[in-house]
C-alpha positions, -999 to +999 in steps of 0.1 A: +517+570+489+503+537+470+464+554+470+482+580+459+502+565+428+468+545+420+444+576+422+469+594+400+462+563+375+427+561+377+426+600+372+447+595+342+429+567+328+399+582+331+407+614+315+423+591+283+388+569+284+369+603+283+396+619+255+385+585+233+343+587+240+349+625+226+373+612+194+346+588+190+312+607+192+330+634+168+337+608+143+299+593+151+282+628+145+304+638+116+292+602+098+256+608+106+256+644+090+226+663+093+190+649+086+179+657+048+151+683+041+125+668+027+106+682-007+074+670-021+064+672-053+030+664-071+024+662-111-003+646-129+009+616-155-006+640-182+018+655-210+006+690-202+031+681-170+054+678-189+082+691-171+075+672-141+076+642-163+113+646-174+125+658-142+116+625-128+124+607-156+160+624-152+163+627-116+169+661-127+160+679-097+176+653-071+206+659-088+200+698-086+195+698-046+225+673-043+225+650-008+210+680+017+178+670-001+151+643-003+129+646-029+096+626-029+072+624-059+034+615-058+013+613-086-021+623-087-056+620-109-074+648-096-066+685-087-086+686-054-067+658-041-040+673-048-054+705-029-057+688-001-024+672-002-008+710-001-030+720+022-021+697+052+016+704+044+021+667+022+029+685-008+051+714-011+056+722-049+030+710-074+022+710-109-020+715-112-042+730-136-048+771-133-086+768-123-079+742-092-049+769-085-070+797-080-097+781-059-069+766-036-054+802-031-088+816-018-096+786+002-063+785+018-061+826+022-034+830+003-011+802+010-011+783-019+005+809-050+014+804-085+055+803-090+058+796-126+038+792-161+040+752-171+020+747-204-007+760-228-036+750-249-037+717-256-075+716-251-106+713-278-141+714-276-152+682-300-182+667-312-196+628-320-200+625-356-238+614-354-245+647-329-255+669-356-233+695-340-215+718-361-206+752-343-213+758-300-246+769-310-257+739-318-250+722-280-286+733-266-302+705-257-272+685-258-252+661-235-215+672-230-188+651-214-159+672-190-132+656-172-142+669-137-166+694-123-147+726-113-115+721-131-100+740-162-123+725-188-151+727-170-148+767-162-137+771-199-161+751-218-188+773-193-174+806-205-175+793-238-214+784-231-218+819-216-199+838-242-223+820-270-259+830-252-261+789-234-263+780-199-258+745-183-289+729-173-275+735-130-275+775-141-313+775-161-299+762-194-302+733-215-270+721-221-264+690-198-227+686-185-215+654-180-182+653-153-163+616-157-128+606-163-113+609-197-107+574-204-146+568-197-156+602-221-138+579-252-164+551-237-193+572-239-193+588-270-180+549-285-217+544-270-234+573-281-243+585-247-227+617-256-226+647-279-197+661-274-167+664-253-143+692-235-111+675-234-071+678-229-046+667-248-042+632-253-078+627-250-087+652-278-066+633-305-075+600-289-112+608-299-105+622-330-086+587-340-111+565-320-142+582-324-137+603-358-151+629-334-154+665-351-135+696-340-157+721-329-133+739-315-099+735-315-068+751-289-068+783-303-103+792-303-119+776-268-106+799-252-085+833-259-062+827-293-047+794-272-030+819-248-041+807-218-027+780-193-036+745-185-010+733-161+012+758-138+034+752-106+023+762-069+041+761-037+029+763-001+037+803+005+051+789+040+073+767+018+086+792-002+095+818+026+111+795+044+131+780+017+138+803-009+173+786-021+157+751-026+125+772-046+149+784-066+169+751-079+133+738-083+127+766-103+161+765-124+155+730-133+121+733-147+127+761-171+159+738-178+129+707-189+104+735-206+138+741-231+145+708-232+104+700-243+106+722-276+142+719-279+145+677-283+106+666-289+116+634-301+141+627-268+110+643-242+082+625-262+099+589-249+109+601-218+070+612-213+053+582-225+083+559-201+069+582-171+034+580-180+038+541-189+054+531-152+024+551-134-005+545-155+003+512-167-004+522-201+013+543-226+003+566-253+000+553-290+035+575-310+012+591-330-008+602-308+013+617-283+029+632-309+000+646-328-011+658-291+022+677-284+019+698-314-012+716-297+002+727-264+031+750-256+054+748-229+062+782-214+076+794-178+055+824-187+020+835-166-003+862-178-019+880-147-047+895-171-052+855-183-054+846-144-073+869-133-101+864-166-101+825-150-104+840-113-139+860-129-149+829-143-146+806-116-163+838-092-194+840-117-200+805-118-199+802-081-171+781-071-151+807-051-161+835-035-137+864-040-106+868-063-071+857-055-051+868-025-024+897-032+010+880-039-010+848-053+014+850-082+046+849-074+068+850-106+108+863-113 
């Protein structure tokens, strides 16, 4: 009777002990919640990004995708590192220039696609004032400076050469093409060991200012009336399908910071210059930036015809080797 009674007991006991492990890993696992999903971004600390500037600046978009997300930012200098970055699955949803879009779409067969228009112009084609240069004509024989071989000035400034009967000196022509970053470009033509320069925004108006450098030609006639883009967003197509509902915040919040661009310039022009500032070191002279603002257009809006002009380009001058993968742009 007594092993009885104390079996009874132990049974009991153990059946409360096991009744409090279960209260306690419910309360555990309801603490924990479930593990974040992770989204990464990439933007350039250039004003033609813009939006991705004063998203960060406002934690716009961590405040969009509340706690179920982590959003992680990394700031790059160069589209193909950037390429690379969405390519082994580091980024997921990047601001990049148009040109470095395309070629990632038909290197990655298809899985890198455009979601949204970013910004516009902001780029001019300018001369040293000692050049002698007064129209594109006058580049043969010249030296000119571009921020990077196979990016959106590059292409452009080579359709431009095309388009006026020139050639770089790599396709038979005399016009030598100089790739270097564009803080060195102010350098060289401060030297003289340039002629002329294909530059974004700042760096246009920063060598108009510090060089007195000539327009040769300004946004609106480098390349088709201004219309054409110089920053847009891609995604990972993988991304995308599998996450439609965080896409689409993402997507919400940057047409919310294209309005907020042309509707407060003052207000976006110090947020900008804070964000460019705290990764560059270095922020842009007021008049400047503002001066530089005034020549690019922020728009959610993406041409196909204008996309697929730049995919012709960039197949003519050999740095892909077909057009764009169906579905490359993906835009509501």
């Amino acid at each position: 009777m007594k092993r009885t009674i104390i079996y009874q007991k132990i049974i009991k006991n153990g059946w409360k002990s096991l009744a409090v492990s279960v209260i306690f890993c419910t309360l555990f696992c309801a603490g924990c919640g479930k593990k974040a999903q992770e989204v990464n971004v990439a933007y350039f600390p250039n004003i033609t990004h813009s939006q991705a500037l004063l998203m960060k600046n406002q934690e716009a978009l961590e405040k969009e995708l509340g706690d179920d997300c982590s959003v992680h930012w990394t700031s790059f200098n160069a589209g193909p590192d950037e390429v690379t970055a969405l390519f082994s699955g580091d980024i997921d949803i990047g601001y990049i220039g148009p040109i470095p879009a395309i070629s990632a779409n038909v290197k990655s067969e298809g899985d890198v696609v455009i979601v949204s228009g970013c910004s516009e112009g902001g780029m001019m084609l300018l001369a040293s004032p000692e050049s002698g240069i007064e129209t594109v004509a006058d580049l043969a024989g010249k030296n000119v400076a571009v921020p990077q071989i196979g990016n959106t000035q590059h292409l452009i400034f080579l359709d431009l050469l095309e388009q006026n009967g020139l050639a770089s000196v790599d396709a038979g022509g005399n016009v030598t093409v100089t790739a270097t970053a564009n803080a060195y470009i102010l350098q060289l033509m401060q030297n003289g060991e340039i002629d002329a320069a294909c530059v974004p925004e700042p760096w246009a108006e920063t060598l108009i200012n510090e060089c007195e450098a000539k327009i040769i030609c300004d946004e609106k006639e480098v390349w088709g009336s201004g219309s054409y883009p110089v920053a847009v967003v891609v995604a990972r197509k993988e991304f995308v399908e599998k996450n439609p509902e965080i896409v689409e915040k993402f997507l919400k919040v940057h047409e919310g910071m294209t309005s907020y661009a042309g509707d407060r310039p003052d207000d976006a022009m110090t947020a900008i210059n804070e964000e460019i500032d705290a990764v560059t070191g270095k922020s842009i002279d007021e008049d400047i930036l503002k001066a530089s603002l005034e020549h690019i257009t922020f728009s959610t809006d993406i041409h196909a015809d204008t996309v697929e002009a730049f995919a012709d380009i960039c197949v003519r001058e050999g740095f892909i080797s077909q057009k764009p993968y169906e579905g490359f742009l993906q835009i509501k």
